[in-house]
N, C-alpha and C positions, 0 to 999 in steps of 0.2 A: 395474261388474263385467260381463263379457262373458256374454250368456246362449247360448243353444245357437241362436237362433235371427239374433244377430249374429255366430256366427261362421261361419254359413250363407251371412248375404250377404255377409260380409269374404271368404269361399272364392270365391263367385260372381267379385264385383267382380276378383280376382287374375285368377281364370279368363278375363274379359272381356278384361282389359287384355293378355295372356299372346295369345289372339286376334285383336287387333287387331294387336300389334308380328308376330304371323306371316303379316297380311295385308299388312302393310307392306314384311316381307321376305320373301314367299315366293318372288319371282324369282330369290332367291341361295341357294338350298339346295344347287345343285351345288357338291361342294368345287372347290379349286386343280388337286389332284388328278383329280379327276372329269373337269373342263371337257377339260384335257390329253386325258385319255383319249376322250375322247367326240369332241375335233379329230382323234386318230390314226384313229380309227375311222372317219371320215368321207372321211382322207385312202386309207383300204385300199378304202372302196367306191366312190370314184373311180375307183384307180388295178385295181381287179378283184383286188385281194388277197384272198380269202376267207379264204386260212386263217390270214392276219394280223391279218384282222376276227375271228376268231372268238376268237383267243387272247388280242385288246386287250377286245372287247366279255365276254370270261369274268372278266377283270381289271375292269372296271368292275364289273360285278354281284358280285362279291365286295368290294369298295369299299364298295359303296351297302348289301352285307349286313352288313361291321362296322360300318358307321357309324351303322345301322338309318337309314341316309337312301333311303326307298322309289323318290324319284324318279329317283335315280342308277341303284338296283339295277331298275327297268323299264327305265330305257333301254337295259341292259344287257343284259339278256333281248330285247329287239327288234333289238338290234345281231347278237348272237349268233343268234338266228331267222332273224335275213336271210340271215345268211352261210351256214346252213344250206340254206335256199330254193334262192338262186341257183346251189349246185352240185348242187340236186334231191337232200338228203339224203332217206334213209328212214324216217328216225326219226320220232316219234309228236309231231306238231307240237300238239296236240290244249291238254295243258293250257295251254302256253309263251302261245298263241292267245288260250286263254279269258282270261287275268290280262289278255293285254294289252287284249283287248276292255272287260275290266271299270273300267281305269283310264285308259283314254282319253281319256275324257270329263272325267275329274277333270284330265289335262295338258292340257286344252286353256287353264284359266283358273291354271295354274302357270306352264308354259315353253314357250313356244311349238315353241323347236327339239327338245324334248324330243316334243312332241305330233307334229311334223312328220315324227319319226323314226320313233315305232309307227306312224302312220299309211301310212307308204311300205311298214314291213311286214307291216301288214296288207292291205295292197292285195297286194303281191308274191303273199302264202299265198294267197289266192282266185282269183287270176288263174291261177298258176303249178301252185301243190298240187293246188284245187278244181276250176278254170274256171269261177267263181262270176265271172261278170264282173259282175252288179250291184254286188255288194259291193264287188269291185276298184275298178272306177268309182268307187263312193262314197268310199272311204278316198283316192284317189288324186286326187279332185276337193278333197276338205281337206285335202292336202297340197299341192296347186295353191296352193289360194286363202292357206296357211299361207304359202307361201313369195312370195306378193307382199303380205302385209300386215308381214313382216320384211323386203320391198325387199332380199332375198338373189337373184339374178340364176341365179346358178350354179344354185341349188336350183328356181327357176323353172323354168329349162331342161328338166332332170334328171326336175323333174315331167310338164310336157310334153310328154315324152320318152316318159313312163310310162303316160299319157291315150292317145298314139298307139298305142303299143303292145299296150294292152287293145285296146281299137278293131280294129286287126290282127290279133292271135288270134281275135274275134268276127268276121271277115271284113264286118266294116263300113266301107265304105267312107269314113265320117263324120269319122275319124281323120285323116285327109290332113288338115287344115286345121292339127290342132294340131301334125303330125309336121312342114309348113313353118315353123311358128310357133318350134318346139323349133330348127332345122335354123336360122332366120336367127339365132336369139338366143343360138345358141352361137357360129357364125360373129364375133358382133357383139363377142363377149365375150372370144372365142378359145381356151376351156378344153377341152384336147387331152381329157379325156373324154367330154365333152359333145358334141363334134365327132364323134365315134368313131360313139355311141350314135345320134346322130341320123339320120348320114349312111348309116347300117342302116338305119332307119326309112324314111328316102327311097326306098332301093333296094329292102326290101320293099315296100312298096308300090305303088313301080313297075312291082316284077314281076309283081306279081297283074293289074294293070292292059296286063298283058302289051307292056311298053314295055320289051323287054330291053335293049338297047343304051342308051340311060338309066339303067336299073337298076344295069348294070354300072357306068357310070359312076361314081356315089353308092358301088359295092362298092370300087371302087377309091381309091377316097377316104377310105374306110373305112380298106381296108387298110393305108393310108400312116398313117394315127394311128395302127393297133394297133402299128405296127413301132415309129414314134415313141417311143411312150407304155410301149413293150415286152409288150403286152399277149400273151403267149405262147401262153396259152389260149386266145385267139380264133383260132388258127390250121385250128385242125382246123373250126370254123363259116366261116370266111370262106374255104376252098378247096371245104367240101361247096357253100354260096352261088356262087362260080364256073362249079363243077361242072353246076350248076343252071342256070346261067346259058347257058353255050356249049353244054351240049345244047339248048334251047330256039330259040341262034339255027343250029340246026342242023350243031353243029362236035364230032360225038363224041370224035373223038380229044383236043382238048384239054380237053373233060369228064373223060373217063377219067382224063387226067395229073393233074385238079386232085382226081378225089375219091379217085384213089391219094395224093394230097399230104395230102390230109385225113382218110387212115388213120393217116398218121405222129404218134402220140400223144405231145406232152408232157407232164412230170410235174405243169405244170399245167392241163394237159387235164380236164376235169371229165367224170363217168361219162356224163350225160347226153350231153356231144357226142360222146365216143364213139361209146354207140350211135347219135345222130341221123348222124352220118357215115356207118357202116356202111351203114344205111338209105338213105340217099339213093342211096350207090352202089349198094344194091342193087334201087332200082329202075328204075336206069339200065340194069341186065345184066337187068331183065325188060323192058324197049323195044326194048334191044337183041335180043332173042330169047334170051338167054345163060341158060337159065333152069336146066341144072344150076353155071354157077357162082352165081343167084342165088340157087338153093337151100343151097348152102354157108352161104354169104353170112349169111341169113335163120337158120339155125343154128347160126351164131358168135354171132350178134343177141340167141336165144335164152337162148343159154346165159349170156351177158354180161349179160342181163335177169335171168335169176335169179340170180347174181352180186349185182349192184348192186342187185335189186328197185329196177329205174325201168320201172314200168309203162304210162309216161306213153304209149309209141308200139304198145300192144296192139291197137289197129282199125288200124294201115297195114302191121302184120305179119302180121294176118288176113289184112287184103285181098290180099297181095302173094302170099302162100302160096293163098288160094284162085285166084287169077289164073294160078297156076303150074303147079298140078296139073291146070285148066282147061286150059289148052294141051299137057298134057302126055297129056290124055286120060284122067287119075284123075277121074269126075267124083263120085263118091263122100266121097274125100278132098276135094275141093274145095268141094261142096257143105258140109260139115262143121266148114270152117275160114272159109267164108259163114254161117254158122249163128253162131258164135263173134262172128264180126265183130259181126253183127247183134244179138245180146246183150248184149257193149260198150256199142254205141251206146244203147242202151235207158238200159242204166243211167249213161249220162252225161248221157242229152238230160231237161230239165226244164223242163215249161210254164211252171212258173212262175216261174221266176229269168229265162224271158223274159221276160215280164210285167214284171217287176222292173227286168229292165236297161232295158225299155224308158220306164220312171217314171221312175229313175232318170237316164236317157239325157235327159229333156227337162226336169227339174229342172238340170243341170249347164249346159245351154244357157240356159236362164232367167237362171238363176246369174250364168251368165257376161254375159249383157247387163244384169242388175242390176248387177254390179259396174261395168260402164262409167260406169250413170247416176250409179253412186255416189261417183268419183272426185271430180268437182266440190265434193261437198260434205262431202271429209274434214277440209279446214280450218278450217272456221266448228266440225268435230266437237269436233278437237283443242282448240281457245281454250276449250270450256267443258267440256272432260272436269277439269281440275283442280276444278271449283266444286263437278262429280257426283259426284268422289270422294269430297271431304269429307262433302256433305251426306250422301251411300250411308252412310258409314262413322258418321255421326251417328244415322242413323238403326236400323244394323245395332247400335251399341253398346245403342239403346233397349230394341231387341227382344231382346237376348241377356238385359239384366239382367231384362226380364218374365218372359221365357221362363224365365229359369233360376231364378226366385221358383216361379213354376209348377211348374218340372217337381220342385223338390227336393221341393216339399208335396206332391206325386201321384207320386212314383215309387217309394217301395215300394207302394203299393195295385196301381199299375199292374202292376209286374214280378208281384204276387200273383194278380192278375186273368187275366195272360195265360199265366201256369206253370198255374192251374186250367184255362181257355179250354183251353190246349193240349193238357193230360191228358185233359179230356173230349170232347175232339175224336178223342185215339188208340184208344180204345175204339171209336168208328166206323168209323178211318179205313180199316181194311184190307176192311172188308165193301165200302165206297163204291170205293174202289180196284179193287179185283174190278170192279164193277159198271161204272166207268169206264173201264177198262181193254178190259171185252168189248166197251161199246158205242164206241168211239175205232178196236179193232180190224176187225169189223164196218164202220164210216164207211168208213176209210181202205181196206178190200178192196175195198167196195164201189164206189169211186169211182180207182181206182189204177188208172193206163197203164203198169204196170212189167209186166216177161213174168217175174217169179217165179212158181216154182209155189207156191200159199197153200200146200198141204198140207205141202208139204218147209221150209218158214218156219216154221211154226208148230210143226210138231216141233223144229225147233232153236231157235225163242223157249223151248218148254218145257222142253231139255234146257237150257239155259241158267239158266230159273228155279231149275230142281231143283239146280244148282251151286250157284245162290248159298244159298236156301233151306233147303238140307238140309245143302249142304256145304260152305256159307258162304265160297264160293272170293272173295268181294271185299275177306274180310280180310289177302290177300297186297299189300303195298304194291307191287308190281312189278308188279301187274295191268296188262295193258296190252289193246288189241286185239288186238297180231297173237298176244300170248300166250292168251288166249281161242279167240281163230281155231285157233290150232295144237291146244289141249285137244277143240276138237271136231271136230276134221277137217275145216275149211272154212277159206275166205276170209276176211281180214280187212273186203274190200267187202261181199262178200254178209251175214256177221255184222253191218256197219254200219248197211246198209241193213233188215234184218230187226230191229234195235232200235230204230230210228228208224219202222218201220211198226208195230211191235207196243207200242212201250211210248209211243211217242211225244216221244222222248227223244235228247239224243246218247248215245253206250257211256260217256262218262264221268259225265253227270250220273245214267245211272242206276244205274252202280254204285256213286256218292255218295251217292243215294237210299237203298240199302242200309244204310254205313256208317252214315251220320245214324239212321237208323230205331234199329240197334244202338246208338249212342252213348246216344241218348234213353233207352234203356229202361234202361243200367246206369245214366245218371244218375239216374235213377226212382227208384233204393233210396235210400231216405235212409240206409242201413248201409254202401253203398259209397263207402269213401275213398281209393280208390284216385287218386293225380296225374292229373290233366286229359290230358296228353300221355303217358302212356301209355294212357289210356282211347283216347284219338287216333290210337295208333299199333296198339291193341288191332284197331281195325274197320276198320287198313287206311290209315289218313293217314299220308302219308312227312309232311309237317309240322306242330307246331303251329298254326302260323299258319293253314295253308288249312284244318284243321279248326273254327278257331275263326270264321273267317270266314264257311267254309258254311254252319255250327251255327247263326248268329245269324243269317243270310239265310233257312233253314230256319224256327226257331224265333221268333226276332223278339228275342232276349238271348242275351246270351253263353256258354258251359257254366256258367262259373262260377258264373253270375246264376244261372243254370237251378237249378245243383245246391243253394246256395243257400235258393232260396224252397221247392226241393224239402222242406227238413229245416226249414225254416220249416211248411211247410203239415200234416207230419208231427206238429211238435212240438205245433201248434194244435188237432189231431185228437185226440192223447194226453191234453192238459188239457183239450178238452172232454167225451172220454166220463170222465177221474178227476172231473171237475166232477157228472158224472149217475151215479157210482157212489157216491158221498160225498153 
């Protein structure tokens, strides 16, 4: 007869074997379906489809949500985030970012192509969104090294492409090496995107190096793939580039002709080159002297910026307007829109993301000559990775059936231990909070190169507090920043930056902080039974899932456990005091 205690390890033993056949097959979680769609996807971001990518990559993440298969519905989420990046959407990339960040790490020992694809877009969002070029670099450097250890060539390229181009934006010279690397090996290959992307690279970089008539060269090269390849959208950038180009080698008139050609907006014109067009032309009619048509110009710019909210080109609209009015003899206004500039810049430049890129930056070179040495000896790897597997997988089946003897005799103690740990941790926690809170604010003022004024931060850290605190504004599941920014009559940046110096925090983790804090203390009652996911949606979670997941990051168990051992620890309370009244 089965006692309670074989049919413990009869559970375990299922569970073991149920983990093992999922280590065996976890390379094939994408369905039939999925794989299809995750190819169109890849075939829209070659070919500069966004809005193809975004409506195939919305069809995957709904796939991967009926099928509750995670790894489909993340790649979906990163395919759709790129497609948003690349035409500089304004949308609140903030959570889409965090998931992917958090499972990243878990696709790398899944799917490689799947790992290869958050990774390109999280490099994109820090480069493009941020200007976080350490991060870029990093994600963009294991998408590199993803894509030669699957011996995908095209995606090599494509990487390489992407390494230049951070490099580029950083005005680092250092990128030339990989931007030839990119440029022969699409050559070698022949893939009219690859060709396209690279042979930009060449000609930016040329041109900084101020070798225009080369540069051109690589432009025109360029051009002849986008016509190819039909790429429609790259027209208004590859006439502003032109544009760029024949003033430099001293030829206004066929400047002017290329950046009137690169006003002519197609409907797959992205808002971004819009304005960078606009711009370019209009700092052409400030060399030229022309500075009431550039003032026009610079106010069409405006207006089209707050349109589109693409703030990316707010310090060369400064400069251009304060340069304007300087010649014009406002030096008031001018000074004013110098001021502005200056400001900007403040709050973009960061020591220590140089710092970073620059670790970063010599880790990647390292890297990169470790993998040379490494070549040689992936063959003697491969012959004995069959023997590691089994033995790993003998030795993992050991440790699962120890483990899991263990953990069934110690886990309601443990789940008891750590639901009291955490109760009487909460009774501290807000006084220590306080405490840690002044002293973190204090640090950071004290040592901070940012030109905020403390005094105007700190009143809108505490008008902020007093929302959520009194007026509990984080249980609106719509919360967003710019919606925050607009309740208090400020900036979505400046609110960022003043949460991130005062609380220490991104604006989304601490208005989770909130949420959490709420969800804890209704699960407290042991009288309330109220469903988990409305408790979830009660303090503000659009879904189950992300509540259940912070909850347990939070807490160290799940609501349910939580609630649970709550009315356990309750019922334990009740029969000990009828135990000393009896």
């Amino acid at each position: 007869m089965f006692t309670f205690h074989h049919r413990a390890l009869l559970k375990i033993y299922i569970v073991s074997f149920l983990f093992l056949l999922c280590t065996f097959y976890v390379n094939a979680e994408i369905s039939e379906r999925g794989a299809i769609l995750i190819k169109e996807c890849e075939n829209a971001v070659s070919l500069r489809r966004y809005n193809i990518l975004e409506k195939k990559a919305d069809e995957l993440r709904r796939l991967g949500r009926t099928q509750a298969n995670r790894e489909e519905e993340i790649t979906g989420e990163a395919l759709h985030l790129h497609a948003l990046i690349c035409v500089r959407d304004t949308s609140d990339f903030t959570p889409g970012i965090e998931a992917l960040t958090k499972e990243v790490s878990i696709l790398k020992n899944i799917n490689l192509q799947s790992y290869a694809i958050v990774c390109r877009t999280l490099s994109s969002y820090y480069q493009r969104i941020l200007s976080d070029y350490s991060q870029a670099l990093h994600y963009a450097s294991e998408n590199l090294e993803t894509a030669r250890t699957l011996a995908d060539r095209n995606m090599e390229a494509s990487a390489l492409s992407a390494v230049a181009s951070i490099y580029f934006q950083k005005l680092d010279a250092s990128g030339w090496t990989y931007a030839i690397q990119a440029y022969d090996l699409s050559k070698e290959i022949g893939d009219l995107p690859n060709r396209y992307i690279t042979a930009c690279n060449m000609a930016n970089y040329l041109y900084n190096n101020q070798k225009f008539e080369e540069s051109l060269k690589y432009l025109e090269e360029a051009n002849e793939f986008a016509i190819r390849a039909d790429f429609e959208g790259e027209k208004s950038y590859l006439n502003s580039f032109r544009g760029d180009l024949y003033c430099c080698l001293g030829k206004p008139e066929q400047a002017e002709k290329f950046y009137l050609l690169s006003l002519e907006d197609s409907p797959s014109t992205s808002n971004y080159d819009k304005i960078y067009s606009r711009l370019c032309y209009a700092m052409f009619l400030v060399r030229q002297k022309r500075l009431n048509e550039a003032l026009n110009m610079l106010n069409n710019i405006s207006e089209m910026v707050g349109k589109y909210k693409v703030t990316t080109f707010e310090k060369e609209i400064y400069t251009l307007l304060s340069l304007i009015y300087e010649e014009k003899g406002e030096f008031a206004r001018s000074l004013d829109y110098y001021k502005k500039y200056t400001q900007t810049a403040l709050n973009l430049f960061s020591e220590q993301k140089e710092r970073e890129f620059a670790i970063l930056d010599l880790r990647n070179k390292v890297s990169e000559e470790e993998r040379k040495n490494a070549t040689q000896s992936i063959e003697i790897i491969k012959r004995g990775r069959t023997i590691l597997i089994l033995s790993t997988i003998g030795v993992i089946f050991i440790l699962i059936l120890v483990g899991g003897i263990i953990y069934h005799r110690r886990k309601m103690t443990d789940y008891k231990q750590t639901i009291s740990r955490y109760l009487d941790n909460m009774r501290q926690e807000r006084h220590l909070r306080e405490q840690l809170e002044k002293a973190n604010i204090e640090h950071r003022e004290s040592r901070s190169t940012s030109s905020l004024n403390n005094g105007k931060s700190l009143e809108l850290y505490q008008q902020l507090e007093k929302l959520m605190k009194e007026e509990h504004l984080y249980r609106d599941s719509s919360l967003s920043l710019d919606k925050t920014a607009g309740i208090l009559s400020t900036n979505r940046t400046y609110l960022s930056q003043v949460v991130n110096e005062k609380a220490g925090k991104s604006f989304s983790s601490y208005v989770n902080e909130y949420r959490l804090n709420e969800a804890v203390e209704l699960l407290s009652d042991p009288n309330n039974n109220e469903p988990l996911k409305h408790i979830g949606a009660k303090v503000g979670f659009t879904s189950p899932s992300n509540f259940y997941t912070l909850f347990r990051q939070r807490v160290g168990v799940s609501p349910s456990v939580f609630r649970e051992n709550i009315k356990k620890i309750d019922t334990d309370i009740q029969n000990y005091q009828n135990d000393n009244l009896n």
